[in-house]
N, C-alpha and C positions, 0 to 999 in steps of 0.2 A: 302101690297096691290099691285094690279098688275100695271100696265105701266098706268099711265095719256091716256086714251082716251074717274098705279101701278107700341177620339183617347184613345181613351182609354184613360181615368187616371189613372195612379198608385194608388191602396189603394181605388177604388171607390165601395162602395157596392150599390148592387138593392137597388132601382129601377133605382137610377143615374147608373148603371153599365149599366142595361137591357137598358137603353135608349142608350146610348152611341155603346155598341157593337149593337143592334139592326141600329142604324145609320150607323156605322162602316161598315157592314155588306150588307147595301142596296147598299154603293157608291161601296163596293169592286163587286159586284153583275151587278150591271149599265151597265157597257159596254156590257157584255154578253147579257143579258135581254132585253137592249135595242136594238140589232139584230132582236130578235126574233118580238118583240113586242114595236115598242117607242111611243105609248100609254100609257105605265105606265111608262119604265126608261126611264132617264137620257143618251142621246145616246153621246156616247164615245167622248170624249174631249170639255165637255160642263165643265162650273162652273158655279155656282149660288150666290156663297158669296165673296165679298170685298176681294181681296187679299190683301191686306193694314188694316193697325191699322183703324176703322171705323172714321168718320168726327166725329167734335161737334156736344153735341145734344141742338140746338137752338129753344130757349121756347120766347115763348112773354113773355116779363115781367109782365103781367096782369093775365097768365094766375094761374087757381086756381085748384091744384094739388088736387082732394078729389078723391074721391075712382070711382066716374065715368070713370075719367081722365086716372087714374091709370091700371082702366081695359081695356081701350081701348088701352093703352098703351103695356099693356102684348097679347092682342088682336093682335096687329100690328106685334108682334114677333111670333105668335104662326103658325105655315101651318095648324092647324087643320081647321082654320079659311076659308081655300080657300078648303077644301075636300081632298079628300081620297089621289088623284093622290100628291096635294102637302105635307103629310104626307109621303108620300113613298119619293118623293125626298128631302124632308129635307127646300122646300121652303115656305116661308113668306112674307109677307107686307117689311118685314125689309130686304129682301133680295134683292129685287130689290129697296128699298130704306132706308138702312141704317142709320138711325136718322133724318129719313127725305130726305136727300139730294140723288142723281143719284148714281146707281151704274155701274160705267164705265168698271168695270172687268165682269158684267153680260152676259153669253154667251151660248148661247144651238145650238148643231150641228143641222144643218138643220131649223130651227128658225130665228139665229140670222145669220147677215152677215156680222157682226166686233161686238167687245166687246161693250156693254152697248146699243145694239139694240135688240127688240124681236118682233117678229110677234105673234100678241095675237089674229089672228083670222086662227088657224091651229087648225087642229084635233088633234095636239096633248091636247089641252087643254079640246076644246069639239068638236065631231065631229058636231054639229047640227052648229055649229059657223065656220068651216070654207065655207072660199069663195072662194076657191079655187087660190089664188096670194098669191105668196110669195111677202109679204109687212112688214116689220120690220120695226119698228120707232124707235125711239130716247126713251130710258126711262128718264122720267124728273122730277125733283126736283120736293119735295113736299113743300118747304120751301116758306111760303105765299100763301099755297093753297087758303085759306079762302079768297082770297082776288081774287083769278082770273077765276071768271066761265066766261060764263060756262064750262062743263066739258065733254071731250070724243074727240073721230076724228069722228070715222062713225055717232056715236050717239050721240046727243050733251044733256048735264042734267042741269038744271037750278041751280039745289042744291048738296051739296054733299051727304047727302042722301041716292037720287035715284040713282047717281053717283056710289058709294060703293056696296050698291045692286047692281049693274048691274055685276059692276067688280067681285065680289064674282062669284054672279050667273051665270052668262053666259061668263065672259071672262076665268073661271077658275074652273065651272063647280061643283064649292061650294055648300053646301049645305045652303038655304033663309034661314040667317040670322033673328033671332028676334029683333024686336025693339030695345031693348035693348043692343044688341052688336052696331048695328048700329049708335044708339046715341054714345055709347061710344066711336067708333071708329071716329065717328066725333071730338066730343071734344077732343081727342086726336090730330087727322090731325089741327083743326084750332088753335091748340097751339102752332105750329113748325112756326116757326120765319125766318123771310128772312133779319134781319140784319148780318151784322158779327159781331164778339165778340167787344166791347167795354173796357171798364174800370170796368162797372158794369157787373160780371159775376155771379149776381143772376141769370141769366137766362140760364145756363147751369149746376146747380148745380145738374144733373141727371147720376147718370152712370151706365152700363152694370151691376153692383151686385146691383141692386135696388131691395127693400125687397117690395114683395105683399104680405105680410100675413095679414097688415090690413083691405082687403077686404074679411076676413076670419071672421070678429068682426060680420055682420050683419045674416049672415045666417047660427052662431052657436047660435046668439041669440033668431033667428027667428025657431030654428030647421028646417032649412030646408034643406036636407039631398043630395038633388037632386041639388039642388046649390052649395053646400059645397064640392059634389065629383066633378063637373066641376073645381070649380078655384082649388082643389087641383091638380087636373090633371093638368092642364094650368101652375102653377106654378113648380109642380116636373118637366116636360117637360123643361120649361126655364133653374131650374137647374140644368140640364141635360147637356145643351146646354152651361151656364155658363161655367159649371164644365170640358169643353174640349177645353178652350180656357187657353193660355200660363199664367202664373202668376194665376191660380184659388186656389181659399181658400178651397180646398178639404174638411178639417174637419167642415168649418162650413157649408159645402154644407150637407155632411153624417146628420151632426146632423138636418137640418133642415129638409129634408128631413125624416129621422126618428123621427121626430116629427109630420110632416103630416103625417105621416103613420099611428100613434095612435092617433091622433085626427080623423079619420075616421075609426079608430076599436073603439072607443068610442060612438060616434056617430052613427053607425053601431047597437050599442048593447042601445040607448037612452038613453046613461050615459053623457048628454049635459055638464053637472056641471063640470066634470073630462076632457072633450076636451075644455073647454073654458080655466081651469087653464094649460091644457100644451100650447093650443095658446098664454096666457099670458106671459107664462115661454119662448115662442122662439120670441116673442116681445121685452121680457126683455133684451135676448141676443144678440139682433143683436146689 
């Protein structure tokens, strides 16, 4: 989400390859692009992602991990989430805040005016939203969101909600969210925790290779085909993203991924029975 007012792998095969060089491809692409036009890229000596190992990801201890939670959680890492422009540059929820917490390395030329500040009412986002002042703020921790509305600088939102729409839609120029992601994404934000780690670290037992194939169980059951190619997307995407990060499980990224592949050639063809047992079969395996 946006500002509070939000490498190739060795041995990778498509679609984890296609995602990677495709990524690869836009940052090496950025600067030039962004001359022409920084409406779409990345203008030259900007970063978007934590140069540091990312913070703890801090959970309420109440909170109840089911498949809502879970999506709003892959929700939070995805840029498809915030529309086309954050697709091209590779940004997310989690980018300018990394398991919750500030990301202080956050920097776009022309935008920001030191690290970990952005102006979110510039054309570069949408042009119907700038006001024409360079105004950068502080991007700030999401940890205890739930607890401190309301929400926004210009605009103020009673809930988080309305808050999230807003931020989608008009800070970032996203395509209106349904209900549904919305909720999710909620439940997600009012899970992140504003204590620091304790003794008891049930509440961070979450990390970067977290398996979403269990939100694959409902809508193989349900045959619903049109849901099923969403979270496979959303998912290959993630481990995509995984898969270019230092220490990654490359083979079990291939084979997962190559199991989503044929659960949606099965599915594809209404052979439900034959994609339920390989979603079984990469359940079994993780």
């Amino acid at each position: 989400m946006g500002p509070l007012k939000a490498r190739r792998a060795k041995g990778v095969r498509p679609p984890v390859l296609l995602y990677i060089c495709l990524l690869t491809a836009l940052m090496a692409v950025a600067p030039s692009a962004a001359a022409d036009d920084d409406r779409n890229w990345l203008p030259t000596g900007s970063s978007t992602e934590i140069q540091s190992d990312p913070p703890s990801e801090l959970l309420r201890l109440d909170t109840i991990r089911d498949d809502k939670w879970l999506y709003g959680r892959l929700l939070f890492r995805s840029p498809s989430l915030l529309g086309e422009k954050a697709v091209r540059i590779g940004l997310s929820c989690n980018s300018c805040h990394p398991n919750g917490h500030a990301n202080t390395d956050f920097f776009i030329t022309g935008l920001s005016d030191r690290p970990g500040r952005i102006d979110v009412t510039h054309r570069f986002w949408q042009a119907e939203f700038e006001d024409g002042i360079s105004n950068p703020i502080d991007i700030p921790s999401l940890r205890g969101v739930r607890d401190t509305p309301p929400y926004g600088t210009i605009n103020l939102f009673a809930d988080l909600h309305a808050f999230t729409r807003h931020v989608i839609v008009t800070e970032f120029a996203g395509p209106p969210p349904p209900f549904e992601k919305v909720e999710a994404l909620v439940a997600y934000l009012n899970s992140i925790d504003n204590n620091e780690l304790g003794k008891d670290q049930s509440n961070v037992q979450t990390g970067t290779d977290m398996s979403y194939l269990s939100l694959l169980h409902a809508p193989l059951e349900n045959k619903d085909e049109a849901k099923l190619d969403e979270l496979t997307d959303l998912i290959r995407s993630e481990l995509g993203r995984q898969a270019s990060r230092p220490h990654a499980m490359i083979g079990a990224i291939q084979h997962t991924v190559k199991g989503l592949r044929k659960i949606n050639e099965k599915a594809a063809e209404q052979d439900y029975t034959a994609a339920i047992k390989i979603h079984q079969k990469l359940m079994s395996d993780q």
